[in-house]
N, C-alpha and C positions, 0 to 999 in steps of 0.2 A: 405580434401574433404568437398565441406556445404553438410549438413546437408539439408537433406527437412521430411517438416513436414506439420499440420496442417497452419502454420502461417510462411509457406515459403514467402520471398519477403516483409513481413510488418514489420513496424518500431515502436517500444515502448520508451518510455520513465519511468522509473521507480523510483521514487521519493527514498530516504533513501536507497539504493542500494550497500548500503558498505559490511551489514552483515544480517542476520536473517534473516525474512521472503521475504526483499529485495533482497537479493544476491539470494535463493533460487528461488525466483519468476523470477529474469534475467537471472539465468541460463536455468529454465524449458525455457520462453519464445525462448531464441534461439539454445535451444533443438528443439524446434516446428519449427525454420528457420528463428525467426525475427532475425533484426537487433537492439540492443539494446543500450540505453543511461541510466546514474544513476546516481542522485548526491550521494553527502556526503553532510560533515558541515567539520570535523575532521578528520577522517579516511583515509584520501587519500591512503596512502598502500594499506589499505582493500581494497577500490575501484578499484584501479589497480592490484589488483589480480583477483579480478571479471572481468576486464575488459578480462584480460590474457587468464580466464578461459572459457568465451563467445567467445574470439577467435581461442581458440584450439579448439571450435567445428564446426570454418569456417563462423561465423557469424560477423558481423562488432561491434564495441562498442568501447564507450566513457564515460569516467568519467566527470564528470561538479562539480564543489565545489560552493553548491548554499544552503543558508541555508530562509528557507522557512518562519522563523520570519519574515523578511526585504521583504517586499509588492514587489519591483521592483525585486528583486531575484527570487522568487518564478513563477511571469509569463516570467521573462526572463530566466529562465532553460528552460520552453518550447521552446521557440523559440529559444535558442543557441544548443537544441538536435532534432528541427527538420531541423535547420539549417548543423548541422554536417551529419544527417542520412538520407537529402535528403524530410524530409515529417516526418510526423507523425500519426500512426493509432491508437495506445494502449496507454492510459497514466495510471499509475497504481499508484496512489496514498496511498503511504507507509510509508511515513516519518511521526513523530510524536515522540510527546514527551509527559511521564508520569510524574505528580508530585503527590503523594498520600501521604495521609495525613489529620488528626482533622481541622476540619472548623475552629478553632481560630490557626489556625498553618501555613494556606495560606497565603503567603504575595499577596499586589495587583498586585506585581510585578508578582509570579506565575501565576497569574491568566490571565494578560498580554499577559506571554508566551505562557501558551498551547492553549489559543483560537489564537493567532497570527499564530502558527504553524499546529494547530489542526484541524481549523476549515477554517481561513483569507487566510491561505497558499493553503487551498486545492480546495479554492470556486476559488482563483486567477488561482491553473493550471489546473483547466478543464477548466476555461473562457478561457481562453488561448487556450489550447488543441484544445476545440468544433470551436475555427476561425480557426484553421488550419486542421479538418479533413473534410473527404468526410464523403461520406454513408459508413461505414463499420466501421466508428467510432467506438472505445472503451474506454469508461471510469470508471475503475473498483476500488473501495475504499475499505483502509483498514479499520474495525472498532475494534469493539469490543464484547466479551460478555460480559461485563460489560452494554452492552444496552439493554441485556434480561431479564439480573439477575445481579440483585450487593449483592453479598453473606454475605458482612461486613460493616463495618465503615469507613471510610476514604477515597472513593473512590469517592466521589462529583464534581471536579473537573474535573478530567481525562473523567467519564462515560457520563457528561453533557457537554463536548466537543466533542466526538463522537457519542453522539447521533444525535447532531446537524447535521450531516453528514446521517443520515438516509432522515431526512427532503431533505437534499442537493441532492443526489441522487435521491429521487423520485421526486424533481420538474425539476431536469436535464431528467430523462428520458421521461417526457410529452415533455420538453421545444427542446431537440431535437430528438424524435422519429419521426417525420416528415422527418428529415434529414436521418434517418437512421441511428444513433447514438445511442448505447445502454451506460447504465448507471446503474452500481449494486453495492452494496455492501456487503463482508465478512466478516462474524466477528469469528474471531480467538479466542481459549479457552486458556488455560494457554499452551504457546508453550515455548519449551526448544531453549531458545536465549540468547546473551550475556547478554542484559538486562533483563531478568526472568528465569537462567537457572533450570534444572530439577531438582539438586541436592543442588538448593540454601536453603537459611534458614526457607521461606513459601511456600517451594514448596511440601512436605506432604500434607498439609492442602488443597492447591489449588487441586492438583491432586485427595485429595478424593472426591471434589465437583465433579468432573464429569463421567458420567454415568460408564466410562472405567477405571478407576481408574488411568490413568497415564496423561502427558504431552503430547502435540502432537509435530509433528516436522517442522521446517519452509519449507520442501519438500510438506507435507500433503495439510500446507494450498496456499503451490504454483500451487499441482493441480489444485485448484478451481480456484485461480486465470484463471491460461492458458486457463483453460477450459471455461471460461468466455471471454477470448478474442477471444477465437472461435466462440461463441455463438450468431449467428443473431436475434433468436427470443425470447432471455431471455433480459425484463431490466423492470428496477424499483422495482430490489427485492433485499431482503435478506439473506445469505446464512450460517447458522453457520455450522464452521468447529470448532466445542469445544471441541468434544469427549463425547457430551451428558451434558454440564453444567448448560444446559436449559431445560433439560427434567424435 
Protein backbone atom coordinates (compact mmCIF):
# COMPACT_ATOMS: atom_id res chain seq x y z
CA UNK A 1 0.00 0.00 0.00
CA UNK A 2 1.81 3.94 -0.50
CA UNK A 3 2.17 5.47 2.10
CA UNK A 4 0.77 9.27 2.11
CA UNK A 5 2.22 11.66 4.02
CA UNK A 6 3.38 15.36 4.13
CA UNK A 7 5.52 14.88 0.80
CA UNK A 8 2.98 12.51 -1.02
CA UNK A 9 3.62 12.72 -5.00
CA UNK A 10 7.27 14.67 -4.59
CA UNK A 11 10.47 13.39 -5.85
CA UNK A 12 14.01 13.82 -3.93
CA UNK A 13 17.11 13.16 -4.69
CA UNK A 14 19.50 12.38 -1.78
CA UNK A 15 23.12 12.60 -2.29
CA UNK A 16 25.47 9.89 0.06
CA UNK A 17 22.31 7.70 0.49
CA UNK A 18 23.89 4.32 1.23
CA UNK A 19 24.17 4.75 5.11
CA UNK A 20 23.93 7.20 8.08
CA UNK A 21 22.28 10.29 8.07
CA UNK A 22 21.61 9.50 4.25
CA UNK A 23 19.72 6.25 4.37
CA UNK A 24 17.84 7.66 7.37
CA UNK A 25 16.92 10.97 5.57
CA UNK A 26 15.57 8.63 2.36
CA UNK A 27 13.79 6.61 4.29
CA UNK A 28 11.81 9.51 6.61
CA UNK A 29 11.44 11.27 2.99
CA UNK A 30 9.35 8.35 1.61
CA UNK A 31 7.82 7.67 4.81
CA UNK A 32 6.27 11.38 4.18
CA UNK A 33 5.38 9.72 0.25
CA UNK A 34 8.22 10.95 -1.97
CA UNK A 35 9.55 9.10 -4.39
CA UNK A 36 13.32 8.83 -3.78
CA UNK A 37 16.91 8.60 -5.66
CA UNK A 38 20.50 8.13 -3.78
CA UNK A 39 23.97 7.85 -4.88
CA UNK A 40 26.69 6.02 -3.33
CA UNK A 41 30.63 6.07 -4.48
CA UNK A 42 31.27 2.23 -2.92
CA UNK A 43 28.57 0.83 -1.13
CA UNK A 44 26.28 -0.33 -3.71
CA UNK A 45 24.68 -3.30 -1.43
CA UNK A 46 24.01 -0.62 1.21
CA UNK A 47 22.32 1.43 -1.30
CA UNK A 48 20.19 -1.37 -2.50
CA UNK A 49 19.04 -2.21 0.72
CA UNK A 50 17.80 1.39 1.09
CA UNK A 51 16.42 1.11 -2.12
CA UNK A 52 14.46 -2.22 -0.99
CA UNK A 53 13.63 -0.49 2.17
CA UNK A 54 11.94 2.75 0.36
CA UNK A 55 10.07 0.25 -1.49
CA UNK A 56 8.51 -1.85 1.13
CA UNK A 57 6.94 1.33 2.04
CA UNK A 58 5.20 1.76 -1.57
CA UNK A 59 7.47 4.55 -2.68
CA UNK A 60 9.42 4.32 -5.95
CA UNK A 61 13.67 4.41 -5.60
CA UNK A 62 16.80 4.27 -7.23
CA UNK A 63 20.33 3.82 -6.61
CA UNK A 64 22.81 5.95 -8.95
CA UNK A 65 26.71 5.20 -8.23
CA UNK A 66 27.94 8.81 -8.68
CA UNK A 67 30.85 10.09 -6.73
CA UNK A 68 30.59 13.85 -6.47
CA UNK A 69 34.71 14.62 -6.74
CA UNK A 70 34.29 14.15 -10.68
CA UNK A 71 32.58 17.74 -11.67
CA UNK A 72 30.38 15.84 -14.69
CA UNK A 73 29.12 13.14 -11.95
CA UNK A 74 27.92 15.15 -9.49
CA UNK A 75 25.44 17.37 -11.86
CA UNK A 76 24.82 14.37 -13.85
CA UNK A 77 23.22 12.32 -10.69
CA UNK A 78 20.74 15.07 -10.93
CA UNK A 79 19.67 14.82 -13.87
CA UNK A 80 20.03 10.67 -14.29
CA UNK A 81 17.51 10.75 -10.78
CA UNK A 82 15.18 13.28 -12.19
CA UNK A 83 15.43 11.43 -15.21
CA UNK A 84 14.37 8.10 -13.56
CA UNK A 85 11.76 9.75 -10.81
CA UNK A 86 9.99 11.70 -13.40
CA UNK A 87 10.97 15.55 -12.00
CA UNK A 88 12.73 16.55 -9.11
CA UNK A 89 11.56 18.69 -5.91
CA UNK A 90 14.01 17.83 -2.77
CA UNK A 91 17.64 17.60 -3.54
CA UNK A 92 19.36 16.93 -0.05
CA UNK A 93 22.75 17.40 -0.08
CA UNK A 94 24.65 14.73 2.07
CA UNK A 95 27.45 13.21 0.72
CA UNK A 96 30.78 14.33 2.01
CA UNK A 97 33.89 13.53 3.04
CA UNK A 98 36.05 14.19 6.50
CA UNK A 99 39.88 14.24 6.50
CA UNK A 100 41.04 15.54 9.97
CA UNK A 101 44.13 16.24 11.01
CA UNK A 102 47.54 18.74 12.09
CA UNK A 103 47.89 21.50 9.29
CA UNK A 104 51.47 20.05 8.45
CA UNK A 105 49.72 16.66 7.96
CA UNK A 106 47.18 17.81 5.03
CA UNK A 107 48.61 16.77 1.79
CA UNK A 108 47.27 19.17 -1.28
CA UNK A 109 45.86 16.21 -2.47
CA UNK A 110 43.48 16.17 0.74
CA UNK A 111 42.76 19.31 0.32
CA UNK A 112 41.72 18.73 -3.45
CA UNK A 113 39.28 16.21 -2.18
CA UNK A 114 37.23 17.57 0.40
CA UNK A 115 36.64 20.97 -1.29
CA UNK A 116 35.97 18.81 -4.69
CA UNK A 117 33.35 16.87 -2.81
CA UNK A 118 32.50 19.20 -0.05
CA UNK A 119 31.94 22.14 -1.35
CA UNK A 120 32.46 21.94 -5.88
CA UNK A 121 30.16 18.87 -5.67
CA UNK A 122 27.38 20.51 -3.82
CA UNK A 123 27.42 24.19 -5.59
CA UNK A 124 27.34 21.73 -8.99
CA UNK A 125 23.85 19.69 -7.54
CA UNK A 126 21.71 22.38 -6.57
CA UNK A 127 22.90 24.32 -10.07
CA UNK A 128 21.62 21.45 -11.26
CA UNK A 129 18.78 20.83 -9.08
CA UNK A 130 17.47 24.89 -9.11
CA UNK A 131 17.13 24.21 -13.54
CA UNK A 132 14.97 21.37 -12.95
CA UNK A 133 12.65 22.43 -10.02
CA UNK A 134 9.36 24.62 -10.05
CA UNK A 135 8.19 26.68 -6.99
CA UNK A 136 8.15 24.32 -4.35
CA UNK A 137 11.59 23.72 -4.75
CA UNK A 138 13.76 22.27 -2.02
CA UNK A 139 17.18 22.42 -1.37
CA UNK A 140 18.32 21.25 1.91
CA UNK A 141 22.39 20.82 2.99
CA UNK A 142 24.11 18.89 5.14
CA UNK A 143 26.71 20.80 7.44
CA UNK A 144 28.17 20.74 10.35
CA UNK A 145 28.85 21.79 14.07
CA UNK A 146 32.10 22.17 13.52
CA UNK A 147 30.84 25.67 11.77
CA UNK A 148 29.71 26.87 15.28
CA UNK A 149 32.23 25.64 17.50
CA UNK A 150 35.33 23.74 16.65
CA UNK A 151 36.07 22.36 20.22
CA UNK A 152 39.97 21.01 19.10
CA UNK A 153 42.85 20.98 16.79
CA UNK A 154 42.77 19.39 13.75
CA UNK A 155 39.65 20.09 12.30
CA UNK A 156 40.72 23.08 9.74
CA UNK A 157 40.00 21.51 6.72
CA UNK A 158 36.84 19.50 7.12
CA UNK A 159 35.11 22.89 9.23
CA UNK A 160 36.34 25.41 6.26
CA UNK A 161 34.81 23.18 3.79
CA UNK A 162 31.43 23.25 5.33
CA UNK A 163 31.38 26.45 6.33
CA UNK A 164 31.66 27.48 2.81
CA UNK A 165 28.18 25.89 2.40
CA UNK A 166 26.52 28.29 4.92
CA UNK A 167 27.78 31.18 2.40
CA UNK A 168 26.39 28.67 -0.46
CA UNK A 169 23.05 28.31 0.94
CA UNK A 170 22.25 31.84 1.86
CA UNK A 171 23.06 33.19 -1.55
CA UNK A 172 20.91 30.23 -3.01
CA UNK A 173 18.11 31.23 -1.10
CA UNK A 174 17.99 35.17 -2.17
CA UNK A 175 19.10 33.86 -5.75
CA UNK A 176 16.02 31.52 -5.88
CA UNK A 177 13.35 32.73 -3.52
CA UNK A 178 11.80 34.46 -6.33
CA UNK A 179 11.25 31.20 -7.70
CA UNK A 180 9.87 29.86 -4.97
CA UNK A 181 12.69 27.71 -3.99
CA UNK A 182 13.84 27.46 -0.47
CA UNK A 183 17.42 26.78 0.52
CA UNK A 184 18.76 25.80 4.29
CA UNK A 185 20.95 24.31 6.04
CA UNK A 186 21.66 21.46 9.07
CA UNK A 187 24.29 21.08 11.01
CA UNK A 188 24.40 17.78 12.70
CA UNK A 189 26.46 17.34 16.24
CA UNK A 190 28.48 14.07 16.92
CA UNK A 191 25.69 11.57 15.38
CA UNK A 192 26.30 7.66 15.97
CA UNK A 193 27.25 6.59 12.02
CA UNK A 194 29.47 4.21 10.53
CA UNK A 195 31.93 6.95 10.14
CA UNK A 196 31.77 8.40 13.74
CA UNK A 197 30.15 5.81 15.73
CA UNK A 198 28.92 6.22 19.51
CA UNK A 199 31.03 3.75 20.88
CA UNK A 200 34.27 4.52 18.80
CA UNK A 201 37.54 5.60 20.43
CA UNK A 202 36.56 9.93 20.60
CA UNK A 203 33.40 9.34 21.04
CA UNK A 204 33.37 10.02 25.27
CA UNK A 205 35.03 13.20 24.55
CA UNK A 206 32.67 14.24 21.75
CA UNK A 207 29.63 13.36 23.57
CA UNK A 208 30.53 15.46 26.62
CA UNK A 209 30.78 18.50 24.54
CA UNK A 210 27.25 18.57 24.21
CA UNK A 211 24.70 20.01 26.26
CA UNK A 212 22.87 16.22 26.38
CA UNK A 213 25.72 14.40 27.05
CA UNK A 214 25.34 11.74 24.36
CA UNK A 215 25.41 11.13 20.38
CA UNK A 216 22.53 11.78 18.40
CA UNK A 217 21.11 9.45 15.86
CA UNK A 218 20.86 9.82 11.89
CA UNK A 219 16.85 9.44 12.49
CA UNK A 220 16.94 12.79 14.72
CA UNK A 221 18.72 14.77 12.35
CA UNK A 222 16.51 13.15 9.33
CA UNK A 223 13.63 14.79 11.04
CA UNK A 224 14.80 18.15 10.39
CA UNK A 225 15.70 17.38 7.25
CA UNK A 226 11.89 16.03 6.18
CA UNK A 227 10.70 18.81 7.97
CA UNK A 228 12.48 21.21 5.78
CA UNK A 229 11.30 19.81 2.69
CA UNK A 230 7.97 20.51 4.04
CA UNK A 231 8.68 23.88 4.72
CA UNK A 232 7.52 26.80 2.29
CA UNK A 233 8.25 29.72 4.29
CA UNK A 234 11.73 28.70 6.04
CA UNK A 235 14.91 29.33 3.86
CA UNK A 236 18.17 30.79 4.19
CA UNK A 237 18.81 29.57 7.58
CA UNK A 238 20.48 27.51 9.82
CA UNK A 239 19.46 24.60 11.90
CA UNK A 240 21.62 22.74 14.46
CA UNK A 241 20.48 19.42 15.45
CA UNK A 242 23.88 18.88 17.95
CA UNK A 243 22.25 17.91 21.20
CA UNK A 244 23.33 21.50 22.46
CA UNK A 245 27.21 21.51 21.20
CA UNK A 246 26.80 25.10 20.52
CA UNK A 247 25.19 26.30 23.50
Amino acid sequence: MTSQGTLDGRTALVTGGSRGIGAATALRLAGEGADVALTYVSAKEAAEDVVRAVEALGRRAVALRADLADAEEAAGAVDRAALALGGLDVLVNNAGVGVLGPLETLSAADVDRVLAVNVRGVYLTSRAAAARMGGGGRIITIGTCMTQRVPGPGGTLYAMSKAALIGLTKALARELGPRGITANIVHPGPTDTDMNPADGPYAAGQAAMTALGRFGTPQEVASTVVHLAGAAYVTGAEFSVDGGHAA
